[in-house]
N, C-alpha and C positions, 0 to 999 in steps of 0.2 A: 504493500500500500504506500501511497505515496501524498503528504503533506502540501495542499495550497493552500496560500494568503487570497485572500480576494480584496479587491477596493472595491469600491460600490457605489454607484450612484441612483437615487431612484426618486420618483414622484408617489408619495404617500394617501396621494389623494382616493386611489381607487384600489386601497388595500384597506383591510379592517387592521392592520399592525404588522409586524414584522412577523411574530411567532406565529407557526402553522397551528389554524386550527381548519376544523370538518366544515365542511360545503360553503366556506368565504374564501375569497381572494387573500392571501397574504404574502408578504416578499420572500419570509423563508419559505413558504410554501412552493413560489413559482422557480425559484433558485433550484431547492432540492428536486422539482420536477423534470427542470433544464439539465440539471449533472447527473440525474440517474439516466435517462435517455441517453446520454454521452457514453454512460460507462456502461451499464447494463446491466447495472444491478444496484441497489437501493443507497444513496448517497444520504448521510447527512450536514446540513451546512451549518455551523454554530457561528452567531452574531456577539458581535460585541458588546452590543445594546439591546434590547428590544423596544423601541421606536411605536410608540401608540398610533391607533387609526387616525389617519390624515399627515403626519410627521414626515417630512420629507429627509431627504440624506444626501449629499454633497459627496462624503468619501467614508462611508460605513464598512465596517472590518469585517469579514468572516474566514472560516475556516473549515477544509472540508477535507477527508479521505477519497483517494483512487484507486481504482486497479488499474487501469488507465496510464503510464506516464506520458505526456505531452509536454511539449517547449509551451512554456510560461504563455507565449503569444499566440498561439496556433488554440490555448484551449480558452482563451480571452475569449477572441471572436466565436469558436463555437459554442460558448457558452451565449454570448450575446445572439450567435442563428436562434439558439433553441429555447431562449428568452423571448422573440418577437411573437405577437407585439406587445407585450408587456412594456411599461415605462419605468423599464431595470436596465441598468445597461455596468457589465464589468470595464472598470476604469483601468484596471492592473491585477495581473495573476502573477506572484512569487514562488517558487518552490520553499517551505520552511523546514525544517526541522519538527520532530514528533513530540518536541517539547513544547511548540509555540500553540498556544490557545486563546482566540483571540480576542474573552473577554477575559480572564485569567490572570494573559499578562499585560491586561493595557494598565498604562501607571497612569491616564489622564484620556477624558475625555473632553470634548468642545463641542458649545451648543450656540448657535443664534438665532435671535429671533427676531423678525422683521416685523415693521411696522409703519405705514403710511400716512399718515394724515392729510387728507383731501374729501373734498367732497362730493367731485366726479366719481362716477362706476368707475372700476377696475376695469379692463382689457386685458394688456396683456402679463399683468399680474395677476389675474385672481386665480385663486385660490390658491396664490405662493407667498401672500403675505397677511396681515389683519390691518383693514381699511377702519381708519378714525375719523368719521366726519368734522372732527374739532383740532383746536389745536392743543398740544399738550405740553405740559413744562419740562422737559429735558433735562436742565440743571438740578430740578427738584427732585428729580426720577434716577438721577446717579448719586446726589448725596445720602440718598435712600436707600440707595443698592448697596451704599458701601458700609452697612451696618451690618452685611450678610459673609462679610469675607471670615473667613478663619474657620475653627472647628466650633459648630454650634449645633445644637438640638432644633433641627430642621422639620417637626411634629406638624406647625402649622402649614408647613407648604407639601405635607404627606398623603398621597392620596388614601383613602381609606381602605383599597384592596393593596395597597403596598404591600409586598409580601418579606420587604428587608428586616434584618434580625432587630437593627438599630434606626433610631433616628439622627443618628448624629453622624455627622457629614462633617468634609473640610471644603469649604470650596474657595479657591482659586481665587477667582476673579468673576465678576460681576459690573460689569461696564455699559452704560448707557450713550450712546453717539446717537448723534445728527447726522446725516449723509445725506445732506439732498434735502429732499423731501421725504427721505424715510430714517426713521429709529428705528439703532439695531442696540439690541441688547444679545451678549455678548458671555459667557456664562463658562466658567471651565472648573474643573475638576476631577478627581480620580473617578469619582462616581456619583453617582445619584438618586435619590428616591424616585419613586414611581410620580408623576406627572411633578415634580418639584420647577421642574425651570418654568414652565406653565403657570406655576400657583404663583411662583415668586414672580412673573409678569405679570401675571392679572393684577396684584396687589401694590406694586408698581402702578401700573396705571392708575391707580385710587390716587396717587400722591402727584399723575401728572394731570389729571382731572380737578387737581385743587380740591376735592373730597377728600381726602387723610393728610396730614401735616405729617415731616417726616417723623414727630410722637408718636403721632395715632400707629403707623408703619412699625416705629419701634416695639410700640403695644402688643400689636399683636402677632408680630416677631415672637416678641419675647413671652406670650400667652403660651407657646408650646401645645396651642388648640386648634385643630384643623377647622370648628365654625367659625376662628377671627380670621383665616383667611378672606381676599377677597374673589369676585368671581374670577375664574379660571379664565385663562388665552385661550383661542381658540386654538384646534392643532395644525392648523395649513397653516402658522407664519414662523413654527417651530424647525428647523434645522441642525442634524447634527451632522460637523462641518470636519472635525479631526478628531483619530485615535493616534494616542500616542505611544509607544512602546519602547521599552529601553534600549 
């Protein structure tokens, strides 16, 4: 058997998540369907993340066994034939080592989340980012964020079927920018709770809606109760963007 890396890119809009489940679309689903076809006998493909329905991916890790061996490039594109038309598309296939797992060993993952403010419809964004008919305070929405860096008990941004041992998280970084006309929020860490970048944007926006002060924010930060959360992001403006590996 023989060990590949995958890169990955895909549109999360017309999967229910990443993880295979019965008679829904999902990415590991289409992946493992495309590399058993290849090899000819039952492939599984292990993700880095598992990426909730609608969550799009930039450059998502997996990892998979072969009987099969092919040049790195030759099994790209046939994985991509036997992906169509799925909107999956392998970015890079590595040969690894039987040690590498590619959530296992990631030391850091990267999230961003997109955001618009305008009050035209979407075109040719929609459904790749969260449309704000208003404007929203930026500077208030990063001083906000930066109460979230370190290791802290992360309860309130936990979704309720979170299935982690822990609450407590280290995270990275949490950055709010201007670009344009779109806010991006910016989110790194080793790991993450179940819908956590999500919660901690939604709740963000309370503070860029002038609705929470960054107290109120602190509040129910520091409540460690998933009802002072506020409402959740939507998942089309969520991206996960890098896995990082030693």
């Amino acid at each position: 058997m023989t060990r590949y890396k995958l890169t990955i890119e895909y549109d999360g809009g017309p999967f229910f998540g990443w993880q295979k489940q019965d008679n829904v679309p999902t990415v590991q689903g289409v992946l493992q369907r495309a590399a058993t076809a290849l090899d000819g006998c039952p492939v599984i493909v292990q993700g880095a993340g598992r990426t909730d329905a609608g969550v799009h991916a930039l450059a998502q890790i997996a990892h998979m066994d072969m009987q099969r061996q092919l040049a790195p490039d030759r099994l790209r594109d046939a994985l991509n034939h036997h992906l169509r038309p799925n909107p999956v598309a392998i970015l890079q296939v590595e040969q690894v080592d039987d040690e590498f797992h590619a959530r296992f060993s990631a030391v850091a993952r990267h999230y961003l989340y997109r955001i618009k403010s305008r009050r035209p419809p979407l075109t040719l964004d929609k459904g790749k980012l969260w449309q704000i008919p208003r404007h929203v305070d930026v500077q208030a929405m990063d001083e906000a964020a930066q109460i979230l860096i370190g290791e802290h008990d992360f309860s309130t941004f936990r979704d309720s079927d979170c299935q982690a041992k822990s609450p407590i998280k280290t995270l990275d970084r949490c950055d709010v920018l201007q670009m344009g006309d779109e806010v991006q929020i910016i989110c790194e860490a080793r790991s993450f709770l179940h819908s956590q970048v999500r919660s901690m944007v939604g709740s963000l926006m309370q503070v860029g809606f002038g609705k929470w002060s960054r107290h109120d924010f602190l509040k129910a930060f520091e409540a460690k109760d998933r009802s002072a959360c506020g409402p959740v992001a939507p998942p089309f403006g969520l991206y996960l963007t890098r896995v990082v590996y030693e």
